[in-house]
C-alpha positions as CSV (number, residue, x, y, z in Angstrom):
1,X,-5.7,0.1,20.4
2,X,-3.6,-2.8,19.0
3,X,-6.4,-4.9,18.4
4,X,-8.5,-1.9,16.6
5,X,-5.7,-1.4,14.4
6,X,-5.1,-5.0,13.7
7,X,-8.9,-5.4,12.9
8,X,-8.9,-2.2,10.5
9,X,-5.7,-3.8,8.7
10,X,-7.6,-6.8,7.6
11,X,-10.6,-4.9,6.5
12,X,-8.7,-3.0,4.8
13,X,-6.4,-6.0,3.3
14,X,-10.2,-7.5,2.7
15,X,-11.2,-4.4,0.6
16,X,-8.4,-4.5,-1.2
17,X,-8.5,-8.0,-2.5
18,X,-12.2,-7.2,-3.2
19,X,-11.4,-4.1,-5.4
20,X,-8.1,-6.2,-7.0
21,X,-10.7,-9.5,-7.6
22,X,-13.1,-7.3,-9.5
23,X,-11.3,-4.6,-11.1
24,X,-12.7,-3.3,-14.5
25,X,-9.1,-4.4,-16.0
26,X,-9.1,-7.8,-14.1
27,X,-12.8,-8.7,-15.3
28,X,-12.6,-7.1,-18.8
29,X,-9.4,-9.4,-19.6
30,X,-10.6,-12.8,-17.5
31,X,-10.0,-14.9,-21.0
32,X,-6.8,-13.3,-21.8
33,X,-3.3,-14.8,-20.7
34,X,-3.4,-10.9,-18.9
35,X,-5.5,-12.2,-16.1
36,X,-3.9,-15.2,-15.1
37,X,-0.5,-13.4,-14.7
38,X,-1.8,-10.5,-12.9
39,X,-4.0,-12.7,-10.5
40,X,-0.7,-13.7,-8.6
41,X,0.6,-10.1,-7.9
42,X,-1.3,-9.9,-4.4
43,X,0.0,-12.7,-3.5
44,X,4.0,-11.5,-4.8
45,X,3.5,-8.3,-2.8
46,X,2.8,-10.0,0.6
47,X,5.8,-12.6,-0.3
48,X,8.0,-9.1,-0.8
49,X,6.5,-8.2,2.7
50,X,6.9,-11.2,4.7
51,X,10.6,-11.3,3.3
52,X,11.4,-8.0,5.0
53,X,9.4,-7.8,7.9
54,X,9.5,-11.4,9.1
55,X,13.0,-12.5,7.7
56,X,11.7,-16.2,7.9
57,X,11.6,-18.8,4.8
58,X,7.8,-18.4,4.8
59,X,8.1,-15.2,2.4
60,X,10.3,-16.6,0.2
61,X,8.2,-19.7,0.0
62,X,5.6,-17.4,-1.0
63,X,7.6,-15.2,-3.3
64,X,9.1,-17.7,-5.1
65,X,5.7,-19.3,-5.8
66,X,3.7,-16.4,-7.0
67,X,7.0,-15.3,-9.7
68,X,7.2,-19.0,-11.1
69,X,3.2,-18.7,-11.2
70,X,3.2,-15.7,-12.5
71,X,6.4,-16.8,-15.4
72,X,4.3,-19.6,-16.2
73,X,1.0,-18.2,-17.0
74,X,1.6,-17.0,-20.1
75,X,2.2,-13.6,-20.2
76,X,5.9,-12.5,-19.9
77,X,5.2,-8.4,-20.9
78,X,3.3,-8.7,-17.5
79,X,5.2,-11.0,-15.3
80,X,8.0,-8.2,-16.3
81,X,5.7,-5.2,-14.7
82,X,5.0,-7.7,-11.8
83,X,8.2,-8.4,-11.0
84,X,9.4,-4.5,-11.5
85,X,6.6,-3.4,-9.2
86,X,7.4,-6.0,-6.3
87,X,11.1,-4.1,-6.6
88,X,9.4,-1.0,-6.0
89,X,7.2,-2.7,-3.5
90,X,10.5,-4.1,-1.7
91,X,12.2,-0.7,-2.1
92,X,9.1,1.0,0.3
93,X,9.3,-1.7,2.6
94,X,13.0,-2.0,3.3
95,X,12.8,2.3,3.9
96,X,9.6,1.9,6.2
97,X,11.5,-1.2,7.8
98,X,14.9,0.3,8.3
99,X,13.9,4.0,8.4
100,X,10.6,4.2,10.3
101,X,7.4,6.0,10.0
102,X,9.6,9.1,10.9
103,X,11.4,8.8,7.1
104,X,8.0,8.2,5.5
105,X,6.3,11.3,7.3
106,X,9.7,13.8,6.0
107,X,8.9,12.2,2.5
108,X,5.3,12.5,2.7
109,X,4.4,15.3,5.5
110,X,1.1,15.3,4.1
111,X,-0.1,11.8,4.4
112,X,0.5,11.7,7.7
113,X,-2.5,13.4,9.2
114,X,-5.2,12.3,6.8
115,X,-7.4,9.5,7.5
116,X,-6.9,6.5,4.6
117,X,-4.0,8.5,3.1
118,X,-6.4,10.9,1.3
119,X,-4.5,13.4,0.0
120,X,-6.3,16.5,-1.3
121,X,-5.0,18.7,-4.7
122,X,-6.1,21.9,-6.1
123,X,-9.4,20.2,-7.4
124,X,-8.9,16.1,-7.0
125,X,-8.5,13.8,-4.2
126,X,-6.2,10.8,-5.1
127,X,-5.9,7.7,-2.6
128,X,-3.0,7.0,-1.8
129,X,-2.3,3.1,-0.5
């Protein structure tokens, strides 16, 4: 089971980087300063990750690189979101970490049964990630 999990995770980590690479918002701005700051923020959100759940210098090796990347680009508007979302990103991951899946699954009882974290409403499905 291990290994079935561990193989969907990177799958899934390679569909995501797929979708991120060739967003519409990615690909419409590619000349723009927009696109060079946002191309670091996958690379910010595993730094966030590796800082909590490994606790070695390797995530903040990585987390420091992507926000001076990211500060340097060119576009500070958006190094500000980036940097704002990575707290929100570090805010999940220290509750999953500390907490458990237990917290998540009071928070959201309805994820927790439903295959990709497909959540159905009155008349739209949203993904949840």
């Amino acid at each position: 089971r291990g290994v079935a999990v561990h193989a969907a995770a990177r799958v899934a980590a390679l569909a995501g980087a797929a979708g991120w690479a060739f967003c519409t918002c990615m690909v419409f701005w590619l000349e723009w300063p927009v696109t060079s700051t946002m191309l670091w923020t996958p690379l910010a959100f595993l730094g966030v990750r590796r800082c909590v759940r490994d606790r070695g210098r390797s995530g903040l090796w990585i987390l420091t690189f992507s926000f001076v990347m990211t500060i340097l680009s060119g576009h500070p508007e958006s190094a500000l979101h980036i940097v704002t979302a990575c707290g929100i990103v570090l805010l999940a991951e220290l509750l999953t970490h500390a907490c458990g899946n237990s917290a998540v699954d009071k928070v959201f009882p309805r994820l927790r049964d439903r295959p990709l974290g497909i959540v159905r409403s009155d008349s739209s499905a949203t993904l949840s990630v």
